[in-house]
C-alpha positions in Angstrom: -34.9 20.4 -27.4 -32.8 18.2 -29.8 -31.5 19.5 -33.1 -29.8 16.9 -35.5 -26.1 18.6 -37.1 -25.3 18.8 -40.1 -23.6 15.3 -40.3 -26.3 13.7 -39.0 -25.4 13.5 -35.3 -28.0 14.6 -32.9 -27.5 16.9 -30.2 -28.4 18.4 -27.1 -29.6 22.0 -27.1 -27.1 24.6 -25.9 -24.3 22.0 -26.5 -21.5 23.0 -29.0 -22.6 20.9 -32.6 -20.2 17.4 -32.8 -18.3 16.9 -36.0 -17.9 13.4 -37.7 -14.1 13.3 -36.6 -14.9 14.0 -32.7 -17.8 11.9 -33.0 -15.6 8.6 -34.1 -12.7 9.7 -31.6 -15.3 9.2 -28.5 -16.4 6.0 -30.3 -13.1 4.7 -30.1 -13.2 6.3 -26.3 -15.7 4.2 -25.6 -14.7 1.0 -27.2 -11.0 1.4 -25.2 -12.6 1.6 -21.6 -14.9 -1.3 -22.5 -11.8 -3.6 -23.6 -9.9 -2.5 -20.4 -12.8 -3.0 -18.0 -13.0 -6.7 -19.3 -9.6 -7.4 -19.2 -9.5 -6.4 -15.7 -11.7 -8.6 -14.5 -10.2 -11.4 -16.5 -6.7 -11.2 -15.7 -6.7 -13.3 -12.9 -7.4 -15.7 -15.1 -5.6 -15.0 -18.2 -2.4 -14.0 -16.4 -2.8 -15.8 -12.7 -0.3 -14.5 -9.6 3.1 -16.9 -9.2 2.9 -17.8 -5.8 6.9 -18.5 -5.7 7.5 -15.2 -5.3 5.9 -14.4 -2.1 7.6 -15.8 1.1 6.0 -18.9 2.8 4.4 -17.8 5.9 3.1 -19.9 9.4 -0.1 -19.9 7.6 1.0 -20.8 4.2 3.0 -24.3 4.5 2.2 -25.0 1.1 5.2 -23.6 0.0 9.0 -23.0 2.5 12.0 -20.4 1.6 15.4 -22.1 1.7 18.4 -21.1 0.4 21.4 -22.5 -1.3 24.8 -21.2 -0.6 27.4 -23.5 -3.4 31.3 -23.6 -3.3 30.5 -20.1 -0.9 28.8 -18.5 -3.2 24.8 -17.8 -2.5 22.4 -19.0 -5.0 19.6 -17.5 -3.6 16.7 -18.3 -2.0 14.1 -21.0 -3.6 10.2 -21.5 -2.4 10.1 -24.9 -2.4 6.5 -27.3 -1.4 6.4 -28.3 2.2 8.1 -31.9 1.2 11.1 -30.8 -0.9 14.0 -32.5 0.0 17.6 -31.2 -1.2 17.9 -32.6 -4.3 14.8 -31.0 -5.0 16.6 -27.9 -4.0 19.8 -28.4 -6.2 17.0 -29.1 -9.1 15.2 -26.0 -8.0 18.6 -24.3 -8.5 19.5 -25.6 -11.6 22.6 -28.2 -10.3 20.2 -31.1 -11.0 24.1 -33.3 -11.6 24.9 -33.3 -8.0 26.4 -36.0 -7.2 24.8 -37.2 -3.6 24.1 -40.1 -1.6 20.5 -41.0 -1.8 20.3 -41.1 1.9 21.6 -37.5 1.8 19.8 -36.4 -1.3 16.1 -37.6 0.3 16.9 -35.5 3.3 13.8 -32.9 4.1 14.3 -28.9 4.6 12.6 -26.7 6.8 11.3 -23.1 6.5 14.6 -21.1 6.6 17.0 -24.0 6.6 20.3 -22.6 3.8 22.1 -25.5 2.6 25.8 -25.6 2.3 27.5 -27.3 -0.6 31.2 -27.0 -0.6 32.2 -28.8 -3.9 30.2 -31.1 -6.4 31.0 -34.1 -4.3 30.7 -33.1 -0.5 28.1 -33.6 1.6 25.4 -31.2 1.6 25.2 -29.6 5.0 22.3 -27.3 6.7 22.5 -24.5 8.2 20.0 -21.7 8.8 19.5 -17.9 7.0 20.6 -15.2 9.0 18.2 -12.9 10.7 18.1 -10.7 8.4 16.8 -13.0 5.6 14.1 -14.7 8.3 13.0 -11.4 9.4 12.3 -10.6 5.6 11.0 -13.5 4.5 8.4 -13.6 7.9 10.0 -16.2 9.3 11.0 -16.7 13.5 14.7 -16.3 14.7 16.0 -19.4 16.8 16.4 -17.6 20.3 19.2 -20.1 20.9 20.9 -19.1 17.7 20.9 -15.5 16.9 23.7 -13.4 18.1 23.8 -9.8 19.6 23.9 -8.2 15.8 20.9 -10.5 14.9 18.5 -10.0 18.6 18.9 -6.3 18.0 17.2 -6.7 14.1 13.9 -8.1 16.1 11.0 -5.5 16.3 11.2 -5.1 20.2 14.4 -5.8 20.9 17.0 -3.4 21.8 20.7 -3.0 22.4 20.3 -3.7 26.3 17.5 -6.0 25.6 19.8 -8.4 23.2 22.6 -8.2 25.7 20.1 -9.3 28.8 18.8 -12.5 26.4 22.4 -13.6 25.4 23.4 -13.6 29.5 20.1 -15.5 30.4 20.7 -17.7 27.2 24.5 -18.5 28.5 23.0 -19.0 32.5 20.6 -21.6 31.0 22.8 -22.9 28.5 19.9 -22.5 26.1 16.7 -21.7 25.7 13.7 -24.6 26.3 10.5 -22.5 25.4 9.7 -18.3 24.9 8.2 -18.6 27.9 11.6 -18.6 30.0 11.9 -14.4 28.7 9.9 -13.1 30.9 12.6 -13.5 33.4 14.2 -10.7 32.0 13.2 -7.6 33.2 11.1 -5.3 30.8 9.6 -8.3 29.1 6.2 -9.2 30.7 3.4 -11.2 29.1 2.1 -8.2 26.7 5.8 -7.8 25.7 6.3 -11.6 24.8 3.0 -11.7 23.2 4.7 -9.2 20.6 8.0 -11.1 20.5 6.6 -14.3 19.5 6.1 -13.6 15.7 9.5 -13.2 15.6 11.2 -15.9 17.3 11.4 -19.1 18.2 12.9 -22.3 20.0 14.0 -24.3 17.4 15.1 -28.6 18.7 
């Protein structure tokens, strides 16, 4: 059974009658879940995701983290595309006066590289992030690089685990490939498998 109120509404028998006032507040209800629902879906378009701010990963080489450490202070670190050189880093950083040699100036970076700048005029030079700043960023520590306090912030990698790699590293006077790891007791093929993420053997 339907009965119309008073106001003109209609409503349902058994259901409490529905006043003008109540009757626009669900109206406006309605109208506000409609407008959110479609600006949902069009956000990606009206507001689209930076991509700068996520780290560059092994399967994302459009993009590569580097930092910029300047008179020994750090800068930060700048996703850069896969061709940026460092005097698109300085640029990046907002130094775009730099005075450098174009030689030096066209020179590429890698993932993870941090470039050193001592004064306005000296020669850029580069280095690498410490583990920490890899490991956060999803980017491989150089096995033939990393000291004790770095080894023991890989997932997998112990105290007694770093000091057995640092002894084998010093034996072989570096590193040639992962591979040479499992020579180290504890760390098998399953083991390396896991390890591999987060290192590497860098030339």
């Amino acid at each position: 059974m339907v009965l119309r109120s008073r106001d003109g509404f209609f409503i349902g028998a058994g259901v409490m009658p529905m006043d003008r006032r109540q009757a626009e507040g669900l109206a406006v209800l309605a109208v506000i879940a409609v407008l959110f629902y479609a600006l949902k879906l069009l956000s990606p378009s009206l507001w689209p995701l930076s991509t700068s701010a996520a780290p560059s990963t092994e399967e994302d080489r459009t993009t590569k983290a580097v930092a910029l450490n300047r008179e020994g202070r750090e800068e930060g670190i700048f996703f850069l595309p896969a061709d940026a050189t460092i005097a698109d880093l300085l640029l990046a950083a907002g130094f775009p006066n730099t005075p450098l040699i174009g030689r030096i100036a066209a020179r590429g970076l890698r993932a993870g590289d941090k470039v050193y700048l001592a004064s306005a005029g000296a020669v850029p030079v580069i280095g690498k992030m410490n583990a920490a700043e890899l490991l956060a960023l999803n980017l491989p520590v150089d096995i033939n690089r990393a000291d004790f306090e770095e080894l023991v912030l890989v997932p997998g990698i112990g105290k007694k685990t770093a000091a057995l790699i640092i002894a084998l590293r010093e034996r072989k006077k570096g590193f040639s490939s992962l591979r040479e790891l499992e020579e180290i007791k504890g760390i098998k093929e399953k083991k390396l498998a896991g390890l591999q993420k987060y290192l590497c053997v860098l030339p």
